[in-house]
N, C-alpha and C positions, 0 to 999 in steps of 0.2 A: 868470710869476707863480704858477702853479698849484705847479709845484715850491719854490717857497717856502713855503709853506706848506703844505703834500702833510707829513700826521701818519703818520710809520711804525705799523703796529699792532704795537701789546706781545704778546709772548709771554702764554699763557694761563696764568693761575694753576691750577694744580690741589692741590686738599687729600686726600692718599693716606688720612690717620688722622688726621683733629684730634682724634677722641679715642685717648689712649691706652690703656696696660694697663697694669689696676691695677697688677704689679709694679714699672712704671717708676715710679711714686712714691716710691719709695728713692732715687732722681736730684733728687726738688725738695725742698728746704727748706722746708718748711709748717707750717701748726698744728697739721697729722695729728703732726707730730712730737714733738709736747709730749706726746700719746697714745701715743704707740709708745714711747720713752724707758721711761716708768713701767711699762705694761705688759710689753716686754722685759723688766724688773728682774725685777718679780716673778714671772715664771714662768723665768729662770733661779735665782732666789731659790731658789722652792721645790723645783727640781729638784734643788741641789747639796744643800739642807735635808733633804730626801727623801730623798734616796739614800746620805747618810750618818750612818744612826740610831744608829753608835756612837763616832763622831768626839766627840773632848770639847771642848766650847766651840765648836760649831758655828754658834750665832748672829753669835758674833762674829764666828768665822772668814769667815761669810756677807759680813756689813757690810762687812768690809774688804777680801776680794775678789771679791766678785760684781761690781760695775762694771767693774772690766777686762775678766771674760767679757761683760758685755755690750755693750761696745765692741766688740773682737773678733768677739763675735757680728753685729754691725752690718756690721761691714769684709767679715765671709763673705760673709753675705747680699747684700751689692754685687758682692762680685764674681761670683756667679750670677746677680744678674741683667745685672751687665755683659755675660756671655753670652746673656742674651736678646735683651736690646739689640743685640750686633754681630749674632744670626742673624735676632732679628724684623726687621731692619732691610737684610736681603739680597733682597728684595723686586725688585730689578733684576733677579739671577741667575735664571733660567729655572727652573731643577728644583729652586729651594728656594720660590718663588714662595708656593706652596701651603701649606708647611708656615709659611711668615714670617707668613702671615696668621695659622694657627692659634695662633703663639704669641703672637699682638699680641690676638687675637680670643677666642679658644675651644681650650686645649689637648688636648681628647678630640673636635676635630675631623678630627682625620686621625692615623693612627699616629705620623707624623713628626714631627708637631708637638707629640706626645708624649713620646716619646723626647728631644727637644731639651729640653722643658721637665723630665721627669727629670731627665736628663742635669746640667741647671743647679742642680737641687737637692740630688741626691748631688755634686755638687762641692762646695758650699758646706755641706752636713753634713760633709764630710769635711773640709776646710778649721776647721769649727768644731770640729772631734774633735783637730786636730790641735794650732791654738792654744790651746782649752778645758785640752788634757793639760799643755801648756806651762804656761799660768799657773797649772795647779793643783800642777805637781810644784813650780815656786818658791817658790809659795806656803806650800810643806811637807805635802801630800803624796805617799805612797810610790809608786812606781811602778805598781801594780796598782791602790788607791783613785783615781788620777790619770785613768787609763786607762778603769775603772769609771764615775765620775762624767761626764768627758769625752763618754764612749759616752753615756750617756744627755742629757746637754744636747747631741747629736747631732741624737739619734733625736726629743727632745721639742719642739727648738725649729728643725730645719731649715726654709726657708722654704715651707712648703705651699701659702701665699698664692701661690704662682706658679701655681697651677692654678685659682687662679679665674678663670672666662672675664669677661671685659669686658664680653662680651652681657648677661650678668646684671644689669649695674649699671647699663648707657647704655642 
C-alpha cells in the first residue's frame, strides 16, 4: 500500500531573473509601445529636420520618410538587443556567468559586461547607419547628404537605453 501512494517529490522551481532588463522590453508588446512609437518619430524627425537646413521642402520630405527610418530604426535596436539576450542569457557557461549578470543587471558592473553591452549598441548604430543611408538615398538623396544624415540618426538615436541598469528601476 505505501508505494501506492508514495508522492515523488517535484523538481525545485527556481526563479534565476523574474525581473528583467529594461532593454528586454523591445521583445514585449505593451503600452510602453504606444510611447516609444511617437517619441522614436520625433526625435528621428528632428534629427533628419536638423541636419538638413538646406534641403528644399524638408518638411515634407520628413513626413513622407521618416517612418520608414523609424521602423528600421526599431528592427536595429532588436537586433542589439537580441544580442543581449542570447549573452545575458549564457548564464549556464562558466566564464560568461559574471558578465551575463552584468548585462541583465548593471552594465558598468564589470568591464565585460561592458563591452558586451557596447558591443550591442555599436552594432545596432551601425546597422541603423546602414539602413538609415539606404532609405535616404531612395528616397532622393545624394550620396554624401545620405551618408551625413544617416551618420547622425546613428550617433543620435542608437540605443543607449541598453545601459541602464535594472538596479535602478526594481
Amino acid at each position: 500500500m505505501k508505494g501506492v501512494f508514495a508522492v515523488k517529490p517535484k523538481k525545485d522551481v527556481v526563479f534565476y531573473n523574474i525581473l528583467f532588463p529594461v532593454w528586454m522590453m523591445i521583445f514585449i508588446p505593451s503600452l510602453l509601445w504606444l510611447l516609444l512609437f511617437p517619441a522614436n518619430y520625433l526625435i528621428d524627425h528632428l534629427v533628419v529636420y536638423l541636419s538638413n537646413p538646406d534641403f528644399p521642402k524638408r518638411g515634407e520630405f520628413c513626413k513622407k520618410n521618416v517612418w520608414k527610418i523609424c521602423l528600421a530604426g526599431f528592427g536595429c535596436d532588436f537586433a542589439g538587443a537580441l544580442v543581449l539576450f542570447i549573452f545575458g542569457s549564457s548564464s549556464k557557461i562558466k566564464w560568461l556567468e559574471a558578465i551575463a549578470d552584468g548585462i541583465n543587471s548593471n552594465p558598468f558592473q564589470n568591464t565585460g559586461s561592458f563591452a558586451f553591452v557596447l558591443t550591442a549598441v555599436l552594432i545596432s548604430a551601425v546597422l541603423i547607419y546602414i539602413a538609415d543611408r539606404s532609405i535616404l538615398e531612395n528616397a532622393g538623396f545624394d550620396h554624401e547628404r545620405a551618408a551625413r544624415t544617416a551618420r547622425n540618426l546613428a550617433v543620435f538615436t542608437a540605443p543607449y537605453l541598453f545601459f541602464l541598469p535594472a538596479d535602478l528601476i526594481y
